[in-house]
N, C-alpha and C positions, 0 to 999 in steps of 0.2 A: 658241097657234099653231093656222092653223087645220088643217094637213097631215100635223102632228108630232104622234106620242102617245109618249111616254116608256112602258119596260117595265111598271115600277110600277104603270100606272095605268089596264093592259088583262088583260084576261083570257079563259076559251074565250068567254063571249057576244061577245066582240066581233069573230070570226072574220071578218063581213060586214065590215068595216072595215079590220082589217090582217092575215086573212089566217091559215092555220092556226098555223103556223111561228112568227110573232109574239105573236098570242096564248096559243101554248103557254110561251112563255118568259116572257110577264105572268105566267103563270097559276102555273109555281110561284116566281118571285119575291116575287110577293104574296100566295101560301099555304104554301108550303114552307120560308123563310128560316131558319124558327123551328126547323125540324128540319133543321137542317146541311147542308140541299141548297142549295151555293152555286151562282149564275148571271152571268155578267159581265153587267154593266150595257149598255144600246143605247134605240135609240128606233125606232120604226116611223114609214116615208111612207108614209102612208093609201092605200087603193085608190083613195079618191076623185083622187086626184094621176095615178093613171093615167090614167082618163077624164078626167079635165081637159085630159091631156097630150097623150094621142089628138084631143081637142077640137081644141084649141090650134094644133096642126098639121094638121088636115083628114085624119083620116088614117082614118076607123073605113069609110068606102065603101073606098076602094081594097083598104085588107087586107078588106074580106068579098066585093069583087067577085075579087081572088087565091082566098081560099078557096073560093069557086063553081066554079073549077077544077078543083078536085081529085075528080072524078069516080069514078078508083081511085085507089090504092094504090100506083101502080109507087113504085121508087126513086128514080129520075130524079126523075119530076115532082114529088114532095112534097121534096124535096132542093132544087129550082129556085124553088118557091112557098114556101117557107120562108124562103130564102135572099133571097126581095124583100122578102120583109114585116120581116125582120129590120133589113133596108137602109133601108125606110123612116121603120122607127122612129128607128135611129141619127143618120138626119140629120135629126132633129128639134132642137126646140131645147126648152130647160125651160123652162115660164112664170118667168115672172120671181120670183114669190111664192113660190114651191113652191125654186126654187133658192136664194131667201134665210133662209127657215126650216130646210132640212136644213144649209146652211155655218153656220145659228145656232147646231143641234143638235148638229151636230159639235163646233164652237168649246163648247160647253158639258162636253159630254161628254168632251173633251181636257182641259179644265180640272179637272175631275172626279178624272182619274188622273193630273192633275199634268204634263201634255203640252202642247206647245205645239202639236200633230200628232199623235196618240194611234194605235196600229195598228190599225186594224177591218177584220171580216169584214164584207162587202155582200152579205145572202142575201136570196133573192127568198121571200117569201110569198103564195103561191097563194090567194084566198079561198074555193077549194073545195080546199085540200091539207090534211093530217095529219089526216084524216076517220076514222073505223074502219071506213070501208070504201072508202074512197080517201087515198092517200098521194101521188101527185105526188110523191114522193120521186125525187130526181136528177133531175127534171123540167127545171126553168129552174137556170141558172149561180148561182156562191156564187163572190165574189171575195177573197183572203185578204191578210193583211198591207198593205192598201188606210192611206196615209197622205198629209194633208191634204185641204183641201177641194176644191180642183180633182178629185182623183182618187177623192174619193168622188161627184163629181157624175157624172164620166165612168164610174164604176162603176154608178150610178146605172140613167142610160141602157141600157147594155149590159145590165143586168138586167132592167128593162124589156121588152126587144127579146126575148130566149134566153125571153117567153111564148109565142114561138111558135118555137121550139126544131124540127128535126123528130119527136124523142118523144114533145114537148109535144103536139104538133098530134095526133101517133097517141094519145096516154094518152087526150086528151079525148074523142076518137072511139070508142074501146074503151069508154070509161065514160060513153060519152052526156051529156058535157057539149056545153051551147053555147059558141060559142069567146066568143061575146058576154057571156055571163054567169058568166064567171071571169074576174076583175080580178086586178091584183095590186100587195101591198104589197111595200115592200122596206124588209128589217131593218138596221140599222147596228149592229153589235154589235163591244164591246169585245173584241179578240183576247184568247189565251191564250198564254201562251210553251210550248208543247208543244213549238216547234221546239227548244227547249232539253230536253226530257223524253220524253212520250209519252203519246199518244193513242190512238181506237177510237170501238167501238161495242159496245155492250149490249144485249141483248134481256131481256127480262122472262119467257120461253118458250123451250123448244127451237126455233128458227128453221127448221128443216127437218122435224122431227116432229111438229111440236107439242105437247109433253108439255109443261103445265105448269110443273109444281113443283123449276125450274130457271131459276137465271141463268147467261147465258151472256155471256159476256165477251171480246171481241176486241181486239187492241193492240199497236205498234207504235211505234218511236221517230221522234219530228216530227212534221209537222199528219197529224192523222188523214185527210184525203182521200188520202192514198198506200193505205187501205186499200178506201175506197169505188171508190178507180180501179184499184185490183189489180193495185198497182203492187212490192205486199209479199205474201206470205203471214206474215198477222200470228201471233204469241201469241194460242192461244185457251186458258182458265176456265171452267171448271161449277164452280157451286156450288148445292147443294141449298139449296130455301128452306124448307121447311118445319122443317128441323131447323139452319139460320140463325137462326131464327126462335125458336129455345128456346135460343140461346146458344152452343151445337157452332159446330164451324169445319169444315165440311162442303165442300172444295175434294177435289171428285171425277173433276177432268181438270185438268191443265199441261200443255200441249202445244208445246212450243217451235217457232216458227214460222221462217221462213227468209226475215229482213225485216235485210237488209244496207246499205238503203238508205234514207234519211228525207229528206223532204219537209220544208225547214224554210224560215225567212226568207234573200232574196239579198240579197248586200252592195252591190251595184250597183243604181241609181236605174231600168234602164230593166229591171228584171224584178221583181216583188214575192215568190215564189218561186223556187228553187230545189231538185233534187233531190239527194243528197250519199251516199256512199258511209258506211257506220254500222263504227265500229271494231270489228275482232273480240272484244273485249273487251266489250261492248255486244251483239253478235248472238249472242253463245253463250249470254246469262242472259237470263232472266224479264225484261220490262221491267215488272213490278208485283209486290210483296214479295207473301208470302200475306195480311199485315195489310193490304194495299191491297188486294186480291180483294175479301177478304172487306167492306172499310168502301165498296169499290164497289158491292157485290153488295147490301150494310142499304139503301144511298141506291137502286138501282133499284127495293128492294122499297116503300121509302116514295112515290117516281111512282107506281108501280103501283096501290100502296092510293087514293093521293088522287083518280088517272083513274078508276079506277075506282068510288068515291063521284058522280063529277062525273057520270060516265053512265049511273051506275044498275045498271050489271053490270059482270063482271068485264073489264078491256081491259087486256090484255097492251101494254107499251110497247118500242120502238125507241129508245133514248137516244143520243144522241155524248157523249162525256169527252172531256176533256182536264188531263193533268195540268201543272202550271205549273215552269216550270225553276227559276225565281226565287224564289218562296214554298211549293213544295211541296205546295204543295192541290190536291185536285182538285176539279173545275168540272164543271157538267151545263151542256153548251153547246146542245144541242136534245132534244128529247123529242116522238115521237107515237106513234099506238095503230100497233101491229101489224096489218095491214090482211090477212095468208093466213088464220091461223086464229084470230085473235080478231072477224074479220067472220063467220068458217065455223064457231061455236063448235059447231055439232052437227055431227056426221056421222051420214050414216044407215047405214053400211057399212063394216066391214073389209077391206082390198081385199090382198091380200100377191099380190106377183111372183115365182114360183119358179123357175129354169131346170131342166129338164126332162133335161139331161146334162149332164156335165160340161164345162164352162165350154171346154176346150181349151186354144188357143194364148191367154197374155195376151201385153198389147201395151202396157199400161198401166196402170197403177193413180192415184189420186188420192181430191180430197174428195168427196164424191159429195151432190148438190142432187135432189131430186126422187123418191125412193121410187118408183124403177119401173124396166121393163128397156124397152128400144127397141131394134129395129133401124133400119140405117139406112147409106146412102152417104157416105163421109166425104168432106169438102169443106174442103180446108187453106185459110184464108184472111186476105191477109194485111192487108188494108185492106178498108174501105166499097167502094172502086171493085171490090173485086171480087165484090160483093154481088150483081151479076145471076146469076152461077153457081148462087148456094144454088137447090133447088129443092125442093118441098113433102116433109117427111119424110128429107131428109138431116139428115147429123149436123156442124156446122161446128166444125172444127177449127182454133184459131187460137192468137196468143200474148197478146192479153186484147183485153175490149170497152169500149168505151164508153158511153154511153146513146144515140149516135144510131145503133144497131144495133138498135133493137128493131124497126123494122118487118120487117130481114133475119129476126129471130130468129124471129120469129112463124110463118113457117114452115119454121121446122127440129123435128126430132124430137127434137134434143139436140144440146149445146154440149159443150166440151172446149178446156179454157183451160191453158196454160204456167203459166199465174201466178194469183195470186191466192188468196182465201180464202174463210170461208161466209157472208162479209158484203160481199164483192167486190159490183159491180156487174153481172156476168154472173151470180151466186149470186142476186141481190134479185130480179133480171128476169125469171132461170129462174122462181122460186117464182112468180112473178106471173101468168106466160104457162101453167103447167102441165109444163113440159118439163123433162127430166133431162138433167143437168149434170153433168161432173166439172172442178172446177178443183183449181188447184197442180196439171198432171200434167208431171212434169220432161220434156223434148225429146217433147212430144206432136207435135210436128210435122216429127219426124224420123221417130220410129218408125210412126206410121200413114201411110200413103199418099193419095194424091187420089185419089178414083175405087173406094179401098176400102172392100168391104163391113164391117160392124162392128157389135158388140153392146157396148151403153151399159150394166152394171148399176149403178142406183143404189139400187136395192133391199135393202144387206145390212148397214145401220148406215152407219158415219160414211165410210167408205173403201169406193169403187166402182172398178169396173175394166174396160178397154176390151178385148174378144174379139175377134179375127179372126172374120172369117167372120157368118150368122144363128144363132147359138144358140137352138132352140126353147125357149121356157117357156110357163109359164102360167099366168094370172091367177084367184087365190081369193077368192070375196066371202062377206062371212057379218054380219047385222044386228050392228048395236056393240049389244053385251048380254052383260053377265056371267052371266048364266043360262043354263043347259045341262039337256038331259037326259041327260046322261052318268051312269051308276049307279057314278061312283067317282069318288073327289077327284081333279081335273086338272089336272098341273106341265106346265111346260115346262124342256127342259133350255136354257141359258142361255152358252153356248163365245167367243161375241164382246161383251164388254163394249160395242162401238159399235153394236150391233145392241138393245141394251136398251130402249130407248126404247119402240122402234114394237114390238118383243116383249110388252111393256107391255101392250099393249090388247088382248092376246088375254084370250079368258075364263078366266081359268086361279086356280088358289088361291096360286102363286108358284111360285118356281123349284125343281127338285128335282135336278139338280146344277148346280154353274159350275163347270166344272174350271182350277185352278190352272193346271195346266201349260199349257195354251192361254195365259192371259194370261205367263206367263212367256215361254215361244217365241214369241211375236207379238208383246209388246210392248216386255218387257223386254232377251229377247233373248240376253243373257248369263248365264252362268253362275254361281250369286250364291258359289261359294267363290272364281272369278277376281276376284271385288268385293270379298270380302275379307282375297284373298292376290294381289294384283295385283304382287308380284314374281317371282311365279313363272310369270310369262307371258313367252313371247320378245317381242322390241320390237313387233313389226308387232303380233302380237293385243291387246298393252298399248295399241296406239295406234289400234286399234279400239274399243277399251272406254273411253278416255278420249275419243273421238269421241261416241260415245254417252251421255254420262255428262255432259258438259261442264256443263248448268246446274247441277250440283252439288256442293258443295263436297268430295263422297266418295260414291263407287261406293256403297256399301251403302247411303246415306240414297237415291240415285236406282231400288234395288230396293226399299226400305218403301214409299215413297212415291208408287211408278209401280204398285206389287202395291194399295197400300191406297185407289192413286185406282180404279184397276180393280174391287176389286171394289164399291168403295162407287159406284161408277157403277151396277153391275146391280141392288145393293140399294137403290139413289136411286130407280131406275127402277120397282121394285114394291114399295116401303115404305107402307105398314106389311106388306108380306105377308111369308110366310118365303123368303129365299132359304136354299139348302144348299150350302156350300162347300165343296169335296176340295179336301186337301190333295194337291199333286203327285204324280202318280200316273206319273211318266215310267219307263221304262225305263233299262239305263245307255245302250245304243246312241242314243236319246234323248235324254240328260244329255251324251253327246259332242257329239253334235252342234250345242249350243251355243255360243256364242261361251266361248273358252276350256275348255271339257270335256275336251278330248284331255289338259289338264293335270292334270286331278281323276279321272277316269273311269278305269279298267282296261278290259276287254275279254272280255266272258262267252258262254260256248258257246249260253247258252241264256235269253237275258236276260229273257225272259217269265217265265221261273219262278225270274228270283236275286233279287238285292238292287233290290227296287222294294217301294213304300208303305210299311205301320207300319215292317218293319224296315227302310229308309235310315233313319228320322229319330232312330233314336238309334245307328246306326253312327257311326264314327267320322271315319269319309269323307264325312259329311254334317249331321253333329248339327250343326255352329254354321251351316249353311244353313239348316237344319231354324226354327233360333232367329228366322232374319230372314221367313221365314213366316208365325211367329206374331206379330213385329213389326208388321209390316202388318195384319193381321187386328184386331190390338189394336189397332192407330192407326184402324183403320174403326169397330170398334166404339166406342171409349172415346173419342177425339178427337173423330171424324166425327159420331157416338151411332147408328151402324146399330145397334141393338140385337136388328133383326129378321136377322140373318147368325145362323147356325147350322152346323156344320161336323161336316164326316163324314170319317173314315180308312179308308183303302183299304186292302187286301190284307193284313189282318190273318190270322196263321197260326195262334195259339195263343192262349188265354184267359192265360198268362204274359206273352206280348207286350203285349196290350191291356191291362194295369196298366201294363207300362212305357211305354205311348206316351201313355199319360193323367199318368203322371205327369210324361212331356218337358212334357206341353203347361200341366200345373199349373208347372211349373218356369218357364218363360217366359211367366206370369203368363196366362194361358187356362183356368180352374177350372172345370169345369162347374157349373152349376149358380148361381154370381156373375153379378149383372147380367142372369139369366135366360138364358146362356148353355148351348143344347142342344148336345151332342155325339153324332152317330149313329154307326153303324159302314157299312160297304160288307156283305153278303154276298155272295161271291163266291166260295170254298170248300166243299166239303162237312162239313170243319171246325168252320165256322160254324154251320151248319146245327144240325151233331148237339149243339153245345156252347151253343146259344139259351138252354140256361138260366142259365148263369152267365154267360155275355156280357149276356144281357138287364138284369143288377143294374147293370151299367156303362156301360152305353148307354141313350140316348133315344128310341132307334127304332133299324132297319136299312133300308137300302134296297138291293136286289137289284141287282145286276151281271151281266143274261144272258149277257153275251159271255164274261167270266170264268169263273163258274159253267157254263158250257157246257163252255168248253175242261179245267177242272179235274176235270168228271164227268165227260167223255171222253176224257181225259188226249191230247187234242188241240193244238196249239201253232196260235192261231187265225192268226198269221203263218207258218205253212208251207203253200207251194201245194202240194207234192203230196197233202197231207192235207183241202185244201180240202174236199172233198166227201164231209167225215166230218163236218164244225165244220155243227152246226144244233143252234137254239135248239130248235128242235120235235122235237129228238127223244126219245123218250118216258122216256130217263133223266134227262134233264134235267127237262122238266116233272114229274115225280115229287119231284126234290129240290127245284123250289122250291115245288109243290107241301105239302114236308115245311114249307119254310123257313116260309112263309105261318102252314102250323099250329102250328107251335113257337112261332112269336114273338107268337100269338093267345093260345095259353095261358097264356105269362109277361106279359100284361096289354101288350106291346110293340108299337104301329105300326109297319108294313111295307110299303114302297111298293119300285118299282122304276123304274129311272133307264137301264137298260141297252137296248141296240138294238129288241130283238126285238120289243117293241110299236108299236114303230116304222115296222117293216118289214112284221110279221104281223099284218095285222087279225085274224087267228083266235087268234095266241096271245095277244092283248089280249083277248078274249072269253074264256079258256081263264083268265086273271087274275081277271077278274070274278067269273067262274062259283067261284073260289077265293076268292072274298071279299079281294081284296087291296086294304090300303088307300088306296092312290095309284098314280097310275102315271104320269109322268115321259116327257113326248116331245120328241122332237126339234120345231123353229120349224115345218119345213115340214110336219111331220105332223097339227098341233094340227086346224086347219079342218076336215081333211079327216076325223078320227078325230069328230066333236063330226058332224057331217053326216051320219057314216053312222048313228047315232040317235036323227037328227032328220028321218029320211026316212020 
């Protein structure tokens, strides 16, 4: 035929032909089969069939004398010239040849799956789209559940027509295409019954950071377009590929999403879709087992290797899934290069956003797209018509977008969506255009106002949040280069596992603390003995903890599993380097204030100095909390294979104690010294200090605690204000003992870094470290540039 290419028997050369879209689905049907990356079967209308079509109807003067129009940019007028040329095409009619070979192809391709009408998707292929450095993605219409041949002809058309979309018209203008010389194919492909299961999208890459050595995985039950329309906040997966890739089951984020609703097949003739409420049964679990993550996550990395061969370097891929209701399988129903930063593979610069005070009144929280802080005019909007409002560097707040928003978008400073997720169509558009985004933020369009001023940060990992008012910050740049003239090994301390990523690329030797308790209060939430004695909670907090808990089959496996994704996220993030993990270091006022605490907790005069660090974990009030700690940690190391986690004990008081806390953690299967497993201690006592030598036989190092160690040498309580202005790292009894601590731990052959504030804060008692010869020193995110700068000046 001469119109019709069947999948089988195209591939990328023949992009010029049918188009990126169609020849990426040749491409691994006819090289991937062999490696279990299944693709429903279709056929491509050649682009030739477009120009033919335009031919055929007189049509190619009139739409470029329309386009001559379009002078600027307003929204009107490319909304009006759209909307002709659109028209024109539709009332076209198909050459007669061109419509008897796709009702051939069809009629063959129903035969195929035993149909006498087979369901197909009608997606448009661009012959400049799925580029690696242009995507046209969301570009032109994709019709779904499209059956028989009439309505694949009239799907046809229609697809056709949406090349001159108005995005379409702006993408091509942005990217200095001629509207002339982008054709386009359209694909007929075999449906998948997802509406019975569940669908997404896949990235090959961190989609918002670009950290490689991660698949990410998005998904929802019914056609996956409920997720590109952000119509769901889907179920999002990280999985580490490097250690995928040696056999581990490396699932370092489950993020249960709030996708109530699916997009599936209408039972009625005059709708091909339909939207449908998803049973609470269904919204409260994972729509993919871990053994699907992970047999997702082998098939993206095999795209990946094969694009990659095909273009000579590395090219991260964009994939859709869909899983089948019927047979179970899952299907790779598209695949192209990631076009942010597999086009941008180098950067010349590390660019970090700091706010400069504290943040103040929030207003909102949600996902956050774009790694930066904005201000800006909030502008609620609740449709296109009300698109003249936006004005250059306002921030548009709405309840989700579509793709004929992106000319509004272009000049906004930032977006702010009700709904959706980081694969949303307001999330792809952000990254595309430069601007920072927060979607999924629940009643954003109640709580911030029109007309109010507002700060955007998307700068601080996975979750950003909207401020009242301009919060000043300000922007760090430093060449991307791991070399430093810094004269001492340089950590960074590591508190938000969503923050890991883009922490990553600082220049640093790896983490030198993650504190436990942070991912426990922020993520987890709950108190892990209410998880393991959940009858001893009144109804309401029980029916808070089983809210939270819900994809679980038991509280305690959603504290392993939420602790062991956390921290194998930060050690994903800088693997192979060493991260250092404290074990929970809370207070009890602290440990109350958890969800269900008040039921485990007592109430101490003086809680900085009672039962916090070594001794909870084999008190009796916490030992089997103590055990699900070390669950997780084991589950990161031994399951996940972070072999580079190393762990440190906090507020050790006695060289008696530190036996017993070494042998809790031999007891719950944590050996030092197994599997290359290091154990450090905290120094934070003067205890420590004097007793370096026999702690140094039992430990792998120590890393210093100036804010402890301060308050313990000045027998200071660093939470009492009237005492405020006694509590200084710099005072000269402190630098003295650690001072001491430095040389002690030199002589029994021991490395000794420090993790604690004060080099943080004091550029001079970081010089005052140095001058001491101390082996590391541990900073906070925001201080790292800044510390590395003043030694490079």
């Amino acid at each position: 035929m001469r119109y019709i290419t069947w999948f089988k028997d195209i591939g990328m050369q023949d992009i010029a032909t049918v188009g990126g879209k169609n020849a990426s689905l040749g491409q691994m049907i006819s090289h991937l089969r062999d490696q279990a990356i299944k693709v429903p079967n279709g056929f491509a209308v050649t682009a030739q069939a477009y120009w033919d079509y335009l031919d055929e109807n007189k049509l190619r003067m009139p739409i470029k004398q329309l386009l001559d129009q379009l002078a600027s940019q307003s929204d009107t007028q490319l909304q009006t010239i759209g909307a002709k040329i659109r028209a024109l095409i539709l009332a076209g009619h198909i050459p007669r040849v061109v419509q008897d070979e796709i009702t051939k192809a069809y009629a063959q391709l129903s035969a195929e799956y035993k149909s006498d009408a087979c369901d197909v998707a009608v997606r448009s292929s661009a012959t400049a789209e799925d580029l690696p450095t242009a995507s046209f993605a969301g570009q032109q219409e994709t019709y779904l559940n499209v059956r028989g041949s009439d309505a694949v002809l009239t799907a046809y058309k229609k697809g056709l027509a949406s090349l001159f979309t108005d995005r379409a018209i702006v993408y091509r203008q942005e990217k200095k295409f001629d509207h002339f010389d982008v054709a386009l194919s359209i694909g007929v492909q075999k449906m998948i019954r997802s509406d019975l299961s569940c669908a997404g999208v896949a990235f090959s890459l961190d989609p918002e950071s670009g950290f490689k050595n991660v698949v990410v995985i998005n998904g929802s039950y019914g056609l996956g377009e409920s997720i590109v329309q952000g119509l769901v906040t889907p179920d999002e997966f990280v999985v580490h590929k490097p250690l995928l890739q040696e056999g581990y089951a490396p699932i370092i984020k489950k993020q249960l999403g709030d996708k109530k609703t699916a997009l599936v097949y209408a039972d009625t003739l005059d709708a091909q879709t339909v939207t449908r409420t998803v049973t609470p049964e269904c919204y409260r679990t994972f729509c993919l087992s871990d053994e699907e993550i992970l047999t997702l996550a082998r098939q993206v990395l095999i795209i990946e290797k094969h694009y990659s061969d095909v273009h000579g370097t590395w090219t991260p891929m964009d994939i859709e899934w869909a899983k089948d209701g019927l047979d179970n399988t899952m299907y790779i129903i598209q695949a192209r290069p990631e076009t942010i930063f597999g086009a941008q593979k180098k950067h010349a610069v590390i660019t970090q956003y700091v706010l400069k005070a504290d943040g103040g009144l929030v207003l909102a929280r949600g996902q956050s797209i774009g790694q930066k802080i904005v201000h800006g005019t909030a502008r609620i909007v609740h449709s296109m018509a009300d698109s003249d409002r936006i004005g250059t560097g306002d921030i548009i707040v709405t309840r989700m977008t579509d793709p004929d928003w992106v000319p509004a978008l272009k000049r906004a400073a930032g977006i702010v969506t009700e709904l959706g997720g980081r694969t949303c169509h307001a999330a792809i558009v952000s990254r595309e255009l430069g601007i920072a985004a927060l979607v999924g933020v629940v009643n954003a369009m109640s709580v911030i106002q029109d007309g109010q001023e507002i700060t955007l940060d998307c700068a601080q990992g996975m979750t950003g949040t909207v401020y009242a008012g301009g919060v000043p910050f300000e922007i760090i740049e430093r060449p991307l280069t791991q070399d430093t003239a810094v004269p001492v090994t340089l950590l960074v301390n590591c508190a938000d596992p969503e923050s890991a990523f883009n922490l990553s690329t600082l220049p640093v030797a790896g983490v030198g603390l993650a504190r436990m308790e942070f991912i426990i209060a922020h993520m987890i939430k709950i108190h892990p003995m209410a998880l393991l004695y959940p009858e001893k909670l009144d109804d309401a907090t029980r029916a808070h903890v089983q809210q939270l808990t819900q994809a679980y089959t038991a509280g305690v496996n959603y504290f392993v599993d939420t602790l062991a994704q956390a921290v194998g996220m930060i050690a994903a993030a800088f693997w192979p380097r060493p991260v250092t993990l404290r074990f929970s270091d809370f207070k009890t006022n602290e440990y109350r204030n958890l969800i269900g605490g008040t039921f485990f907790e007592g109430e101490e005069e003086n809680p900085m100095l009672g039962l916090r660090g070594a001794s909870r974990y084999y008190h009796p009030t916490y030992k089997e909390a103590f055990a699900l700690e070390c669950a997780a940690v084991k589950k990161a190391r031994e399951q996940m294979g972070f072999e580079n986690i190393q762990l440190l004990i906090p507020f050790v008081r006695t060289v008696t104690e530190a036996h017993v806390v070494l042998g809790q953690l031999a007891h719950n299967g944590l050996v030092r010294g197994q599997d290359g497993l290091k154990i450090l201690m905290m120094c934070e006592l003067p205890a420590n200090v004097l007793c370096m030598d026999a702690l140094s036989v039992l430990f792998d190092g120590f890393s210093i605690g100036s804010n402890d160690l301060a308050q313990t040498t000045l027998g200071v309580d660093r939470d009492s204000a009237p005492l405020a202005a006694l509590f200084d790292e710099r005072d000269e009894a402190v630098k003295r003992m650690v001072a001491m601590a430095i040389d002690n731990a030199h002589q029994h052959h021991s490395p000794i870094g420090i993790c604690g504030q004060a080099p943080s804060d004091y550029p001079e008692f970081a010089q005052f470290l140095i001058k001491e010869k101390i082996d590391s020193i541990s900073l906070n995110a925001d201080s790292v540039l800044s510390f590395i700068n003043r030694y490079e000046k």
